[in-house]
N, C-alpha and C positions, 0 to 999 in steps of 0.2 A: 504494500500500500504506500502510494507515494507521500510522502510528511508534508506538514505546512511550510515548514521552509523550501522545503524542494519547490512545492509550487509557486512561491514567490517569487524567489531568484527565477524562476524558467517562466512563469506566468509575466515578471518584468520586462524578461529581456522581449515577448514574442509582444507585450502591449507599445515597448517603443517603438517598434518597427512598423505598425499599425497606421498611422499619418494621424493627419486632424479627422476630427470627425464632420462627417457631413449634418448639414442643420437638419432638425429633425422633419420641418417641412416640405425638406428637397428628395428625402428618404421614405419608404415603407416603416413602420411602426418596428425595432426587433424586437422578437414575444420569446420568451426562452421558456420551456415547460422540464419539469425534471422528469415526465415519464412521457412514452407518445401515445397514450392515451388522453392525457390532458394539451398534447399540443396538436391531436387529432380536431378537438374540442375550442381550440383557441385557431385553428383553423378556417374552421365551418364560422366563425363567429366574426372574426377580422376579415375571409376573402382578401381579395386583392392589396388591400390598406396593409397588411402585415407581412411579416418575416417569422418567420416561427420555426425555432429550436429547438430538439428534444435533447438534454443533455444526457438520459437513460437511450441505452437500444431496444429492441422489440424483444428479446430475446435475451435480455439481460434481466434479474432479479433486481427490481425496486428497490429493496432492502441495502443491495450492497453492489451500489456503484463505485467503479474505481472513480476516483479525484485525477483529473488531468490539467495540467498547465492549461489548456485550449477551451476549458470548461472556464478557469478563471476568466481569459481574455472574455469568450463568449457572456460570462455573468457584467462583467466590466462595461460593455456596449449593451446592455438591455435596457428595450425601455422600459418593459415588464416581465413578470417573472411568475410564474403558476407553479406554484407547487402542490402536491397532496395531502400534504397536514398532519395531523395526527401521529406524527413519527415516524411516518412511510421514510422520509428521508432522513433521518437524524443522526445516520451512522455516515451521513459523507457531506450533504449539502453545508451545512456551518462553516467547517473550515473551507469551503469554495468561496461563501459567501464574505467571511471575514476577509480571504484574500484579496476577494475584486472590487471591496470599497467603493459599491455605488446605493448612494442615500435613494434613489430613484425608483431603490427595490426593496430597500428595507423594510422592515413589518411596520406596519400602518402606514406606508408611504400608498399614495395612489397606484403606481405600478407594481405592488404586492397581490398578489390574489390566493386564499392558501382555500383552495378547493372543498377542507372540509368543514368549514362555518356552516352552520345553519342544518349541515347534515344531521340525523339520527344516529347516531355510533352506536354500533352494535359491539355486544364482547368487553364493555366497560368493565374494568376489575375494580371488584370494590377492594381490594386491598394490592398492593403493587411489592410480590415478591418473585426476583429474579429463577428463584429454583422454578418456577412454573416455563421456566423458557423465555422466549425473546418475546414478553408479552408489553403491547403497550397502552399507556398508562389513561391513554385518551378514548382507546375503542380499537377496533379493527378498521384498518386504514383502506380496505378493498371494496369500497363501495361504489366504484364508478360502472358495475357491472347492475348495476341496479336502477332502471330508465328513471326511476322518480327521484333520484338522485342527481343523475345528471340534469334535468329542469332545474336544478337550483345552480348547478356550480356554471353551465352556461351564461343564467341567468348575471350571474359575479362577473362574469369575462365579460360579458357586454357591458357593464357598469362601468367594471376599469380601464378596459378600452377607450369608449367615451371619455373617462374622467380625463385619462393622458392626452387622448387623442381629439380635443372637441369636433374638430372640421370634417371629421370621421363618422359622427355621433348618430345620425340617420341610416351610413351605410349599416353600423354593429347593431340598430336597432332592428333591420331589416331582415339581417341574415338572423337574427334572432325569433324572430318570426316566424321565418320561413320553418328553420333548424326544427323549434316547439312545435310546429304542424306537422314536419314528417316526424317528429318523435311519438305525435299522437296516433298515427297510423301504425307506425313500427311497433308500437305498444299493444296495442290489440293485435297486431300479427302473433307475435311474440308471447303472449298470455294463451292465446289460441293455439298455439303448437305443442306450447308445453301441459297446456291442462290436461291435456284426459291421461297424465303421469303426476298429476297431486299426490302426492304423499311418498311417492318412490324416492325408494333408498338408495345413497350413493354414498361413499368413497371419497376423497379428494386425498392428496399427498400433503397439504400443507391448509391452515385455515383462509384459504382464498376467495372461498365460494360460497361464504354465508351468506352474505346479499342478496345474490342470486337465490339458493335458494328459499330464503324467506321471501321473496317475491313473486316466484312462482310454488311455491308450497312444497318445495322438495325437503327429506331427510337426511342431512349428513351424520350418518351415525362413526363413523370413524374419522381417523386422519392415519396416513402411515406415518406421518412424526409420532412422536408419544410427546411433545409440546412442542407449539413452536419454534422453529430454528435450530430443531432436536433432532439429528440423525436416525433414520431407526435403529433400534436395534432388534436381533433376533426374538427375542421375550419380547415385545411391543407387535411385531409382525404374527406370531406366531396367535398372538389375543385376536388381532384384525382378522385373521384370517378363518379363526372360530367365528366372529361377531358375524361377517361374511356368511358364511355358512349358514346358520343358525338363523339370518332373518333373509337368506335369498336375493343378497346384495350381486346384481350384475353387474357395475359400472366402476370405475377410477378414472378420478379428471386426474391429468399431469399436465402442468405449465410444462416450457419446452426447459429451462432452468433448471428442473427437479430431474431425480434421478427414475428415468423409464425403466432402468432394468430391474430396479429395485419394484414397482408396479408390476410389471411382467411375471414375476416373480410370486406375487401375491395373485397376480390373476391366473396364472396355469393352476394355483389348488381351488381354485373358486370357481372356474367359469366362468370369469368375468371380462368385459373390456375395458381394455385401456384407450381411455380417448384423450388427444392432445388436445387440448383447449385451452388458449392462451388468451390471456387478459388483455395484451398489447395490438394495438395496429398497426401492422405488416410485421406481424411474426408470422404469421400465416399466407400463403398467396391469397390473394384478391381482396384483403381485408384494410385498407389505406385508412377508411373512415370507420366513423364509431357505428353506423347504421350496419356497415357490411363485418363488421367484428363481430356484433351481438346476432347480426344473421347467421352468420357461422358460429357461432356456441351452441346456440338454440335449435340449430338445425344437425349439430352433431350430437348434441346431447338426445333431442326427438329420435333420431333413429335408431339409436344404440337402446334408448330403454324400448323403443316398439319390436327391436329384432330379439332382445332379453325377455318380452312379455313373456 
């Protein structure tokens, strides 16, 4: 993991070489998001007025982004900055953030947006001790998989958008619009595929999926972690694999991140499937936007429990 000074010294030398900056009314808006789910979302909202960075890749764990010098320069030139709150980033974003010393992003500044205000945090510990795993202290940070969720945090991006950007203020109110109208059609698609599997039981490798499933009534009876951020081990898999059994669990979500073989593994004594299904847009082919992400979850999760009926 690269240290704070490393990224100083390497984060200085690549920002003098940068030039002056251009005035901000000669430029597109830069929007930096620490996952590309949230810069999927800061996307659809800014169109053409923006620049939009995801400093996470599709395929990288949220949790534990490397820190890069290039992460600094890019926090350094933001006009805004979206993060996912709740601790999603707390193991890397700080020190990027201390590095790149721009007040423009700082919390409570107008170009701050931390995506989970106003959310319902699920998974709140009423007591905050580390032996339970890498639990955090605020809720479960995986809510953006959940459409009535995201009505709010778009809702944010459009506000601060505006707030930075006035002369912009009609365009982010428009694509907001629009964005809320097809999220209301994708939402009855999406409620409609998955219902007639209410209450079906599933598997996940890690707690990712709780939103999800509280929002279409699914049961996550296990995790192959035995807590968060918690390797399996043999005794942990060996319990999952009875639980499996015993209530007729066909299905394991795996982020691409998590370990398949280890799923693989739990599904040859089970009968079960393992299906990729990843949180991110463009971890998967054809999935760039948030519409066509949640189509592909929904539509790979629908199959797999109709082929396991």
């Amino acid at each position: 993991m690269t240290t704070l000074t490393q990224l100083l010294v390497a984060a200085g030398a690549l920002l003098s070489t940068t030039g002056a900056e251009i005035p901000r009314a000669a430029r597109q808006l830069n929007v930096v998001a620490t996952t590309p789910d949230l810069a999927a979302l800061a996307k659809a909202i800014g169109g053409d007025a923006v620049d939009v960075k995801s400093l996470a890749k599709p395929t990288e764990d949220p949790h534990f982004v490397d820190a890069k010098p290039s992460h600094v320069v890019t926090l350094n030139r933001a006009d805004v900055l979206i993060d996912g709150g709740a601790e999603l980033e707390v193991g890397w974003l700080p020190p990027l953030l201390e590095s790149a010393r721009n007040d423009k992003i700082a919390a409570g500044a107008p170009g701050r947006v931390s995506a989970s205000l106003g959310v319902r945090m699920l998974e709140v510990p009423t007591s905050f001790d580390r032996s339970k795993g890498d639990v955090h202290a605020m809720g479960n940070p995986h809510f953006l998989i959940d459409p009535l969720n995201v009505r709010l945090v778009v809702a944010q991006i459009a506000e601060h958008l505006a707030k930075v950007d006035p002369a912009s203020a009609a365009l982010y109110r428009d694509n907001l619009r629009t964005f809320l109208a097809t999220l209301d059609v994708k939402s009855v698609e999406w409620q409609k595929a998955l219902e007639p599997f209410r209450g079906a039981k599933i598997v996940t490798y890690h707690k990712d999926f709780v939103y999800l499933a509280e929002r279409y009534k699914l049961d996550v009876v296990e995790t192959l972690e035995p807590k968060p951020g918690i390797e399996p081990s043999p005794i942990h898999l060996a319990a999952v694999i009875a639980t499996m059994r015993a209530q007729k669990v066909k299905v394991i979500l795996v982020q691409p991140f998590q370990n398949r073989k280890t799923a693989e593994t739990v599904a040859r004594q089970t009968d079960a499937a393992v299906l990729d299904v990843a949180q991110q847009p463009g971890a998967k082919a054809n999935t760039a936007t948030y519409f066509d992400l949640m189509d592909s979850i929904v539509h790979t999760l629908a199959t797999a429990l109709q082929e396991k009926k």
